[in-house]
KOLBA-142905 format. One line per 2 residues: number of its first residue (from 1); for each residue z, y, x of C-alpha. Coordinates in nm, 4 decimals. Layout:
<recs>
NUM) Z/Y/X  ...
</recs>
This chain:
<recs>
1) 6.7374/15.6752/17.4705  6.4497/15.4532/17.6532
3) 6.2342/15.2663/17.4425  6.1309/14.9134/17.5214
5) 5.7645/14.8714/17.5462  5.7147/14.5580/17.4150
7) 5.3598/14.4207/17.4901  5.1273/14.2005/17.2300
9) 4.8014/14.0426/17.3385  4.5860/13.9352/17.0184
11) 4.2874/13.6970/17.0961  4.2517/13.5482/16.7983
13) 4.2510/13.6394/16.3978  4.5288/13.3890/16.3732
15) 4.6898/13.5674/16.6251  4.7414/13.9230/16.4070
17) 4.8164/13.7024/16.1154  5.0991/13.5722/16.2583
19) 5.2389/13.9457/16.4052  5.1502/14.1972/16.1879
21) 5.5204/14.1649/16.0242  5.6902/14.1545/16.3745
23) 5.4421/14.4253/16.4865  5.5384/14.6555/16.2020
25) 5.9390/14.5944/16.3048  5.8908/14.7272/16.6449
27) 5.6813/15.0121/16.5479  5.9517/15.0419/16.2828
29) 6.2927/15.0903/16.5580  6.3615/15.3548/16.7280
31) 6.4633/15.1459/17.0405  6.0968/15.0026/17.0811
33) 5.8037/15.0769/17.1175  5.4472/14.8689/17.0559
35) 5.1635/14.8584/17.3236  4.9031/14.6464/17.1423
37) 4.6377/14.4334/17.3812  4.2791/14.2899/17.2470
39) 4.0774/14.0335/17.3568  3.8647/13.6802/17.3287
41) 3.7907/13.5811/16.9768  3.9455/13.8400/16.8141
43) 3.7006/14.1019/16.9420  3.3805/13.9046/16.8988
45) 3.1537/13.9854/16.6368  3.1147/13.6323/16.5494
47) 3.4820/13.5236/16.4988  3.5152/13.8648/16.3331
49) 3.5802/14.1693/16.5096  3.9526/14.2439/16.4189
51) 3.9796/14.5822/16.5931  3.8644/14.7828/16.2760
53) 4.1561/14.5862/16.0741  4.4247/14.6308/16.3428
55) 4.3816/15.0303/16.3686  4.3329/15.0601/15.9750
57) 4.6742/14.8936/15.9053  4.7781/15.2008/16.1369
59) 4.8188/15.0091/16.5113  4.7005/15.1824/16.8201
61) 4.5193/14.9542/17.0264  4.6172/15.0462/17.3919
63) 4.4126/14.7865/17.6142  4.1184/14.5490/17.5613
65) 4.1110/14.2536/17.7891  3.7577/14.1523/17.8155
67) 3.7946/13.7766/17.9420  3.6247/13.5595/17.7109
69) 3.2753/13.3495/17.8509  3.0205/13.1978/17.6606
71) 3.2432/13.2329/17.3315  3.4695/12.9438/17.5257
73) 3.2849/12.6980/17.3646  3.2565/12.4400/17.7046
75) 3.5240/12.3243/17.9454  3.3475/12.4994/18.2186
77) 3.3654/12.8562/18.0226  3.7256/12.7424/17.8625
79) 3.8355/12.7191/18.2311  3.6565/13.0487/18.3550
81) 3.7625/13.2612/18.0621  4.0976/13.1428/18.1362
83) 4.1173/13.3068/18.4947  3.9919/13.6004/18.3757
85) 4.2554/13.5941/18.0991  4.4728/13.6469/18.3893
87) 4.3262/13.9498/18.5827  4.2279/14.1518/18.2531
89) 4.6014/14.0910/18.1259  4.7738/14.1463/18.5011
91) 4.5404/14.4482/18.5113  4.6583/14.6078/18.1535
93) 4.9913/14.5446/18.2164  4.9864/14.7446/18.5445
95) 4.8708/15.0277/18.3068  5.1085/15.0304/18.0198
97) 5.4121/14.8801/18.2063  5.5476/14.6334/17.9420
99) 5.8997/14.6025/17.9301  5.8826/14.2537/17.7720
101) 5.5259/14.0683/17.7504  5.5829/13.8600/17.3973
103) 5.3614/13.5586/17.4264  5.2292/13.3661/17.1268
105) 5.2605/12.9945/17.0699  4.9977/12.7449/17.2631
107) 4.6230/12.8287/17.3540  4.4876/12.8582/17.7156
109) 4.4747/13.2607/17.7226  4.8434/13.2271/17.6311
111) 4.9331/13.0748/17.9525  4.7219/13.2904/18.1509
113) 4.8869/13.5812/17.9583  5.1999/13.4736/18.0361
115) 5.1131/13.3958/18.3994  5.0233/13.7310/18.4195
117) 5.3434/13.8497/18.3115  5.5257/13.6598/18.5936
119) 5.2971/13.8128/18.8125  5.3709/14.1367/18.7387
121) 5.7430/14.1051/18.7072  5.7252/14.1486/18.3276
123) 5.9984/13.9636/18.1337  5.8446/13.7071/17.8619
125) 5.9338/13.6198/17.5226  5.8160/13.2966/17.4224
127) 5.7306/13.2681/17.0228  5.7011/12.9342/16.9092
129) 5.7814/12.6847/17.2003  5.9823/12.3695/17.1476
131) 5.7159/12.2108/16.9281  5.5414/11.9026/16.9730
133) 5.1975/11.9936/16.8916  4.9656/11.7037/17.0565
135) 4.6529/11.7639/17.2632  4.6173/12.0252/17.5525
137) 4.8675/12.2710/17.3346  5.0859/12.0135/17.4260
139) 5.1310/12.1006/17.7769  5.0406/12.4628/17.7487
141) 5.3023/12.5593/17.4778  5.5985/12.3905/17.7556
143) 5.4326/12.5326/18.0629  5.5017/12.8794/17.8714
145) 5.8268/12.7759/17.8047  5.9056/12.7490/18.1612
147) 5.8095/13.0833/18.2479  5.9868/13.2372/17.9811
149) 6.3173/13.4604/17.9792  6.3448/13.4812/17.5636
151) 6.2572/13.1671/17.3214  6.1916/13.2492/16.9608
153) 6.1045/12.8915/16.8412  6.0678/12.8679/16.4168
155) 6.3331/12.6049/16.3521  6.6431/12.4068/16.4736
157) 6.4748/12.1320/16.5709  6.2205/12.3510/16.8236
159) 6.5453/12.4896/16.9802  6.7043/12.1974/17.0726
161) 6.4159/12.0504/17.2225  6.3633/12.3795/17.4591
163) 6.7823/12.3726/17.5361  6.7128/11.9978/17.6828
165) 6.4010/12.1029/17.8887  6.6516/12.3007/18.0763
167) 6.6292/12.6407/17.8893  7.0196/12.8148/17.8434
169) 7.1243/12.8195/17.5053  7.2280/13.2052/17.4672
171) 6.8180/13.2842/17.5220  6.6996/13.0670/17.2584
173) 6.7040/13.2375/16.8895  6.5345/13.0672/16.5756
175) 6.3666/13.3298/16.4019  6.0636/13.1220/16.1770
177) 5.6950/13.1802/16.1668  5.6050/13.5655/16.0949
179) 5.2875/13.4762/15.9320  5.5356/13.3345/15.6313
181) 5.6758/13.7049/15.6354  5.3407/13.8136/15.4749
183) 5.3048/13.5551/15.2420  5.6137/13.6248/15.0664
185) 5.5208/13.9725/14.9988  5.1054/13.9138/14.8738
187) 5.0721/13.8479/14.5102  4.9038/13.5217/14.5359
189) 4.7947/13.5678/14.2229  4.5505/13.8065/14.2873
191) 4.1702/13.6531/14.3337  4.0175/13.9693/14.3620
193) 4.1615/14.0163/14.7308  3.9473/13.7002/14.7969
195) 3.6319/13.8194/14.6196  3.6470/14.1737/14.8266
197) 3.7042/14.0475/15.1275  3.4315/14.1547/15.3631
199) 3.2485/13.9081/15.6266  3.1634/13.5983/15.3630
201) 2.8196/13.4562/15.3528  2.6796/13.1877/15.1746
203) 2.7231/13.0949/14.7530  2.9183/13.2714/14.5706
205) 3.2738/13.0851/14.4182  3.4728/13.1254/14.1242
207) 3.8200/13.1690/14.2939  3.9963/13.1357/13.9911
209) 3.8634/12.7744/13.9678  3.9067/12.4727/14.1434
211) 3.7847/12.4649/14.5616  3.8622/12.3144/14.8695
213) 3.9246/12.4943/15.2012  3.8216/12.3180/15.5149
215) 3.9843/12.5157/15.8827  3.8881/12.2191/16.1325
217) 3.8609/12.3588/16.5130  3.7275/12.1784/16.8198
219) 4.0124/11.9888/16.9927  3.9052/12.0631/17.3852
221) 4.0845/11.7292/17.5015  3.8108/11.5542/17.2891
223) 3.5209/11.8456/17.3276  3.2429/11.5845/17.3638
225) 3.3308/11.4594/16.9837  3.4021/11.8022/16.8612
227) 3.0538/11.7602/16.6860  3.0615/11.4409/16.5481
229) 3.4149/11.5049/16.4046  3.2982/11.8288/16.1930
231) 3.0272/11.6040/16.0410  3.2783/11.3620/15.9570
233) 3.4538/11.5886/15.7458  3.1402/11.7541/15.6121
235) 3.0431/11.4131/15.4989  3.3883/11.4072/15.3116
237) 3.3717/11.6983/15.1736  3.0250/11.6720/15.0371
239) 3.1233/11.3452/14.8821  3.3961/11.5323/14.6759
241) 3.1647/11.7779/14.4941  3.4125/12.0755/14.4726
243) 3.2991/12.4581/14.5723  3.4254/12.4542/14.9615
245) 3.5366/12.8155/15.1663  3.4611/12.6810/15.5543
247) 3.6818/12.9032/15.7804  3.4612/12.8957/16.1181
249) 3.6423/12.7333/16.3919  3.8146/12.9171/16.7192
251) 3.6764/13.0010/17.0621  3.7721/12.6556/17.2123
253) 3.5790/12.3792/17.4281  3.3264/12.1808/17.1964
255) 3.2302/12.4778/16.9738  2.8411/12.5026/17.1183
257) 2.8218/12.1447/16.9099  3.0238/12.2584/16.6210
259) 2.8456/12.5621/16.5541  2.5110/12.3149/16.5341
261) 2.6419/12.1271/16.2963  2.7913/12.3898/16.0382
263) 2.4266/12.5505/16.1273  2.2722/12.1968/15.9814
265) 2.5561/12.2090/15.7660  2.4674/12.5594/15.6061
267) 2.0887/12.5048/15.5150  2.1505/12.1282/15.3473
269) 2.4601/12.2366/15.1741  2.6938/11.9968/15.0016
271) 2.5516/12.0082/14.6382  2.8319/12.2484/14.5301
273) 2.8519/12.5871/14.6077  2.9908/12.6481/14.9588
275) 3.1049/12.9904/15.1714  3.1584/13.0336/15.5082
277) 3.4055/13.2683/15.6802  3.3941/13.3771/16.0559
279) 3.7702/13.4887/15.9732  3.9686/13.7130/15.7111
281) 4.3059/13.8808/15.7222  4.6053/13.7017/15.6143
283) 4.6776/13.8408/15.2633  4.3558/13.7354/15.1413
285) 4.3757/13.4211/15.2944  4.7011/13.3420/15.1612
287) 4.5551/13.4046/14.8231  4.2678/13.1849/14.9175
289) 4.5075/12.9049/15.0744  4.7240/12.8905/14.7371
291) 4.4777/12.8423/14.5071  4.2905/12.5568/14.6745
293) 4.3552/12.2067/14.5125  4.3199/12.1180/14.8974
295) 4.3181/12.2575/15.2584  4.1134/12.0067/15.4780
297) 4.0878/12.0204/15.8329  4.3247/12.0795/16.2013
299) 4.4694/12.4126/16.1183  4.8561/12.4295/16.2293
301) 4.8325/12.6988/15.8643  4.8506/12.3518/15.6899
303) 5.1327/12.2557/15.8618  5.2888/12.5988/15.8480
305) 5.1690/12.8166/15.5604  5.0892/12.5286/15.3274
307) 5.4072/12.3517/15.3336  5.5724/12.7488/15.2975
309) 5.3075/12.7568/14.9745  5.3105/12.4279/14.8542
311) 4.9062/12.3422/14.8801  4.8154/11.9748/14.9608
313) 4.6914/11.9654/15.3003  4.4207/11.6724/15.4631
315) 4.4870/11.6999/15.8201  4.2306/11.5010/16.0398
317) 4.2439/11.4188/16.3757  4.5025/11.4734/16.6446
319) 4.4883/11.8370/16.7031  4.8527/11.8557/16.5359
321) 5.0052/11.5240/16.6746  5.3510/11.5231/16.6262
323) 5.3926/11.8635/16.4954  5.6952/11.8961/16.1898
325) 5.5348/11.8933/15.9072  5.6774/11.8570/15.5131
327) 5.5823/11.6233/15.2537  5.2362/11.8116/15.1269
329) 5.0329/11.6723/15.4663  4.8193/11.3332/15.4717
331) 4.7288/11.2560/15.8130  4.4122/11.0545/15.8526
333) 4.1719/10.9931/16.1425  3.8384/11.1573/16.2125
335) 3.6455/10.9037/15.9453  3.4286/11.0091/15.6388
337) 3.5748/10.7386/15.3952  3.9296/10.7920/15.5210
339) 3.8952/11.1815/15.4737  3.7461/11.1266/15.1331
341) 4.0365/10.8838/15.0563  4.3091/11.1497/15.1427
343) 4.1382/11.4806/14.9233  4.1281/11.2162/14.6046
345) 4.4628/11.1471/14.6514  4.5949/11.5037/14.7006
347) 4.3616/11.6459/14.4520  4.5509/11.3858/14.2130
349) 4.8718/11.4701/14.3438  4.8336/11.8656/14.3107
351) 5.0633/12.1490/14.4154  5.4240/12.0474/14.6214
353) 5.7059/12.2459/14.6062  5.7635/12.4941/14.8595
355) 5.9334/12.4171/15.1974  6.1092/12.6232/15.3730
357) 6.0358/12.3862/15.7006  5.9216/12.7343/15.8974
359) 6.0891/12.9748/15.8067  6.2332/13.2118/15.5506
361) 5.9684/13.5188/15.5567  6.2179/13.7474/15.7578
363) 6.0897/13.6156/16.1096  5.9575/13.9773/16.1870
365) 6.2654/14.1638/16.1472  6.4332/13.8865/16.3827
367) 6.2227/13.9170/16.6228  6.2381/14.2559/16.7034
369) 6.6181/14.2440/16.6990  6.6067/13.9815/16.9325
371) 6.3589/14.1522/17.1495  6.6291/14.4408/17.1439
373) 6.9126/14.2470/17.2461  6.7418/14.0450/17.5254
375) 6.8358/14.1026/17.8849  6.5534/14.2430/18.1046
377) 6.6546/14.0497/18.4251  6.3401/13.8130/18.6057
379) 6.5470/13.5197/18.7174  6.6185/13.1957/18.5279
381) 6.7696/12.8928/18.6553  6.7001/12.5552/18.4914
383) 7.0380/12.4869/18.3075  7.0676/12.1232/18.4113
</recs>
């Protein structure tokens, strides 16, 4: 029998998060096969080189695509690192000859991925389309819809808005977000997974007590605020008093003026003990995201993860515009006294129950069978 290569780019440590379940089910069937691609943030020393991680939970990593300039952090290197996202991929897929490229969610080197896929004549899975998701994801998460063969959205409501942008109903399957797949099975319990976690730096924090997590990344539609809104929420956050773990932000536009501020930000501190993190594998984070009396921040893993764990979740700014989210999110605007305003309230709330808004934690398994089943032809037509 002929295995289907089934190709995976990774370019960021949210990226591996959310496939390591789905990765393990192809590696897992006999009828596939994995051909794992590495490149942008997820490479970089200073988002936290993931290769060691990848090939220690026992994946071969067959290409790197080496696109990413000047860590992204500007519109002009956003927009170059993009085109080379596209002749690195094309050029790694004429190696391994992908049966199926599976393309991830919303960021720029997703659409370049998948515009190297058409390029090539590689079928596309889309995972994650038919979300409204605000800013310039907006528009790249449909754009990738378009080009796909295979939609793998996380819930009902994401499939019947790809079916009415013209997408045929039989290639649409609701599998859930695979990064809940891990969650279910880490005991959450377990603060030591936090405390051993390589890559911290900063005070040490008692994870068994109470903290706040803060994930807030640039938003490249508004790259000439990115700065001002980080100090925003570090002005917040301060104000609270609580030990803080700072995840450090992605590789988009805006970052050169973000990474000034958390630089200011590290040597003043916030008069309680804070950590930063450049990145860290989901099953520590998922310990570290459910016991936090508050996630703060832009991070879709509010809107996903937390509502799937029940943590109250400050979301700031417009980064997730319109994205389903449950009842544990307070959306407020980029403002120091409105931020503070939401964490008081949440930290008085406490814990939510947990929604099942994203899935089960079986996305992985569904995935691959729908990867199995899906025909291999190149032409689409739109349905209307």
């Amino acid at each position: 029998m002929t295995r289907r290569r089934i190709a995976i780019a990774l370019t960021t440590r949210g990226n591996y998060a959310k496939m390591k379940s789905t990765m393990r089910a192809i590696a897992a069937d006999p009828a596939l096969e994995l051909a794992t691609l590495v490149g942008g943030g997820i490479v970089q020393s200073r988002f936290g080189d993931y290769r060691p991680i990848i090939e220690r939970d026992g994946f071969r990593i067959d290409a790197v695509i080496d696109f990413l300039v000047e860590d992204g952090a500007t519109l002009a290197a956003q927009t170059e690192s993009a085109g080379r996202a596209v002749t690195t991929t094309g050029a790694a897929f004429g190696r391994l000859a992908p049966d199926i490229a599976l393309v991830i969610a919303d960021r720029y080197e997703a659409v370049s991925i998948a515009l190297a896929a058409a390029c090539m004549n590689v079928p596309i899975a889309h995972l994650e389309g038919g979300e409204v998701s605000g800013s310039i994801d907006e528009r790249f998460r449909h754009a990738i819809t378009k080009l796909a063969h295979l939609h793998l959205p996380a819930n009902d409501e994401a499939a019947e808005r790809i079916e009415r942008m013209g997408e045929t109903r039989e290639r649409i399957v609701v599998v859930g977000t695979p990064s809940l797949d891990l969650l279910a099975a880490v005991d959450l319990r377990d603060a030591g997974l936090v405390a051993r976690a390589p890559g911290g730096s900063g005070d040490a924090i008692d994870w068994t007590g109470g903290y706040l997590v803060v994930s807030q990344h640039p938003v490249p539609t508004e790259s000439e605020s990115a700065a001002s809104q980080i100090d925003e929420t570090a002005a917040a956050v301060a104000r609270i008093g609580l030990p803080t773990a700072w995840m450090l932000p992605n590789m988009d536009a805006g970052g050169d003026g973000v990474a000034r501020v958390l630089d200011a930000l590290r040597a003043r501190g916030i008069g309680a003990p804070l950590r930063f993190y450049p990145s860290l594998p989901l099953e520590p984070y998922a310990v570290l995201l459910h016991g936090a009396r508050c996630l703060v921040g832009n991070s879709s893993s509010g809107i996903r993860e937390g509502a799937f764990l029940g943590v109250p979740v400050v979301n700031v700014g417009s980064r997730q515009h319109g994205r389903r989210r449950g009842r544990n999110v307070i959306d407020v605007a980029n403002a120091r006294d409105a931020i503070e305003a939401a964490i008081r309230q949440q930290l008085a709330h406490g814990r939510y129950a947990s929604d099942p808004l994203y899935g089960d934690g079986h996305a992985g398994t569904k995935i691959a069978a729908a990867l199995k089943a899906m025909p291999l032809g190149l032409e689409k037509t739109i349905a209307y």
